[in-house]
N, C-alpha and C positions, 0 to 999 in steps of 0.2 A: 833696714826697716822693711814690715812685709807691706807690699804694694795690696797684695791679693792673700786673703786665710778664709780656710773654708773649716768650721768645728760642728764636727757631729753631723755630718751631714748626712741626711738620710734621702730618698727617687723612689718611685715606684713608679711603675706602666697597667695602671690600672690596681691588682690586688698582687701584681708581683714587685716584688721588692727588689730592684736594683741596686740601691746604697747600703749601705749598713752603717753608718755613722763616719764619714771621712773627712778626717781632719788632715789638711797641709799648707801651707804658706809656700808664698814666693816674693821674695824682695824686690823690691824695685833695679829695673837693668839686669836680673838672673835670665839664664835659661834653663828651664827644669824641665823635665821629661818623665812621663807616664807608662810605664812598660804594663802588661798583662798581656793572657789570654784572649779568644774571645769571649764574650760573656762576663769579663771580668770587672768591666763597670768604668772602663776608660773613659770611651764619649759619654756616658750618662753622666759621669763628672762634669765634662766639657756640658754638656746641657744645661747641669745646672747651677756651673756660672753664669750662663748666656740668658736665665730666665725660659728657659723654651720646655722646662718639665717640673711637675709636682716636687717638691721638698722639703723639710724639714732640715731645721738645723740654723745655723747661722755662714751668713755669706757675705763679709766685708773688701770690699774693695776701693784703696785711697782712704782709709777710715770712715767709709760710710759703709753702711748696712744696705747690701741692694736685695737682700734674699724675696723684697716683696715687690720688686720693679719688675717692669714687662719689659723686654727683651732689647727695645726702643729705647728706654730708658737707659737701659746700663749701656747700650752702643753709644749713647750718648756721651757719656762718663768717660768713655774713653777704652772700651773692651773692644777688639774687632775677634770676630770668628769665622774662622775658614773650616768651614767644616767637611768632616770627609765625603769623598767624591766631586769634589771642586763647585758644584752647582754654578756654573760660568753659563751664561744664557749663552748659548751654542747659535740661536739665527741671530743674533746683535754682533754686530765689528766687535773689535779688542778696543777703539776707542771709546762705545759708545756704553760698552760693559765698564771701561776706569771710569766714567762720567756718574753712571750708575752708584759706584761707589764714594764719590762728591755731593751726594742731592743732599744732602745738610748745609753743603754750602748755597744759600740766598743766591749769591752775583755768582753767575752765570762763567763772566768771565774768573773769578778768582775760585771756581770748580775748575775751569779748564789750566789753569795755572798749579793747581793742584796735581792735577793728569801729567803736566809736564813735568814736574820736578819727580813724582814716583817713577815716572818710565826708564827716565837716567840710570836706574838702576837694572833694569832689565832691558840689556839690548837685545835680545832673540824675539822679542815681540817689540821691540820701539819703531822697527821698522814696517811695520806689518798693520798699522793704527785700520786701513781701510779692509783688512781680511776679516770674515766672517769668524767668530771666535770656534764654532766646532769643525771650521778646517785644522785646529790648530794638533799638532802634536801632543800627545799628553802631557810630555813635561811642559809645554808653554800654555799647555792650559791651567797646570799647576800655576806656574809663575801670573799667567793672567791674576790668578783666585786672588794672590798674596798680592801682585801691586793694588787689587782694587778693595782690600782691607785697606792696605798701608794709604792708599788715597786719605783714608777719613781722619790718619796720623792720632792711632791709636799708644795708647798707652802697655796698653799690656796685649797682646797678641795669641791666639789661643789656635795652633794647627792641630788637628786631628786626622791623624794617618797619611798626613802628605807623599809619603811616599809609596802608597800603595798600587799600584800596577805601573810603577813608571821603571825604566831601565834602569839599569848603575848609576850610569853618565845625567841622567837626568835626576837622580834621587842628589850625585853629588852640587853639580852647579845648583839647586834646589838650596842646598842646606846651606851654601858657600857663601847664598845672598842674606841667607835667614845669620848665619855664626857673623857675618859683617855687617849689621844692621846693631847684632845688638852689641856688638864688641864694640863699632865705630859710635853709634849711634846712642847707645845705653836704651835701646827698647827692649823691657820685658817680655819675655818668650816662655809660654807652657806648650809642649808639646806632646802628642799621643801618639803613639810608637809602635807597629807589631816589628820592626826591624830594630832590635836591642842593642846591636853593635853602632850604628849609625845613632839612635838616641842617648845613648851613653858618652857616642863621640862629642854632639851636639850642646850638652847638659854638661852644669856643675853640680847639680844635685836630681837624683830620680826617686822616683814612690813605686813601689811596686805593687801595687792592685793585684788582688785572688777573689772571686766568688762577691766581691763589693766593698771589699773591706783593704786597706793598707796594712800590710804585711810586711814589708821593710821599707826601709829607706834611710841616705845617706849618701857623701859625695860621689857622684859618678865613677869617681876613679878609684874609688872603693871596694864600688858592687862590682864592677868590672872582676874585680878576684874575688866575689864570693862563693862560695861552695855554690849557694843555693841558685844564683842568677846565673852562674857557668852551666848548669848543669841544665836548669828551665830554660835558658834563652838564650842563652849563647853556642852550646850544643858540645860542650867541652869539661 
């Protein structure tokens, strides 16, 4: 059953038209992944699930209609978005950034109990609660981003470009926690991807975004041998 369906959906930035009508589902517990270029209308997707840009079209998410909620509203629902370039408040600790990501919760203490159960999963920063977050490494300021989503124990999880300037070893342990989250856990995962081999590994199903429009898609291990994806993204 699709957790999240996005039909006809149309963005623009002003008089340019980012969308062209994009339609795709993701079932509840999948992990599905986003390949394009740049320009090709990945994160404007990611936007406009998240409520954060103009569009037309229809936007259901859990069977309700959120295409006319502000942003608040659907985090509410149960959508977290880590959007690209981690935006981690760099002078606040790594603890006081998870806390950050609790302020829905009322009791104070039962935010702080919330911080403790997400961190268990991240030990490169569990121990590090009093270190200023923009001391931190890139990848652990990646993983900060993702446990202070996961703090709000979202439903459906939306990264976009997570692994953009980070090394191998950090793009892998990155993805190690993201594939056991939702394997172990059944959390919904959409992700956006300019690294095709790594979202393909990621994903049981990918879209492939051109110019704003969906141009293929099908199970990951699919596109993996298609002509078209080997040739555009995979470099083979």
């Amino acid at each position: 059953m699709a957790l999240l369906e996005l039909t006809d959906v149309e963005a623009r930035y002003g008089q340019f038209k980012a969308l062209h009508g994009i339609s795709l589902a993701v079932d509840e517990g999948q992990a599905v992944s986003i390949l394009g270029a740049n320009g090709a209308g990945k994160t404007t997707t990611m936007r406009a699930i998240s409520g954060v840009v103009r569009k037309s079209g229809d936007v259901v998410f859990a069977g309700r209609a959120i295409g006319r909620r502000s942003p608040e509203a659907i985090a509410r629902l149960g959508i977290a978005h880590v959007p690209e370039g981690r935006e981690i408040f760099a002078e606040l600790t790594v603890w006081e950034n998870l806390l950050l990501g609790a302020s829905w919760k009322r009791n104070r203490r039962e935010a702080k109990r919330e911080c403790m159960r997400v961190v268990e999963y991240f030990p490169r920063i569990a121990g590090r609660r009093d270190q200023q977050a923009g001391t931190l490494s890139g990848g652990e300021q990646q993983m900060l981003a993702l446990a202070r989503a996961l703090v709000a124990r979202p439903r459906l999880l939306l990264l976009d470009e997570p692994s953009l300037g980070l090394a191998p070893k950090a793009v892998r342990d990155f993805y190690d926690i993201v594939s056991g989250m939702n394997r172990e856990l059944g959390l919904t995962v959409l992700v956006v991807e300019q690294n095709a081999s790594v979202a393909l590994d990621v994903s049981s199903h990918t879209y492939v975004l051109e110019v704003g429009r969906v141009v293929l898609d099908g199970p990951s291990a699919e596109l993996r041998r298609h002509e078209r994806v080997r040739a555009s993204y995979l470099g083979y």
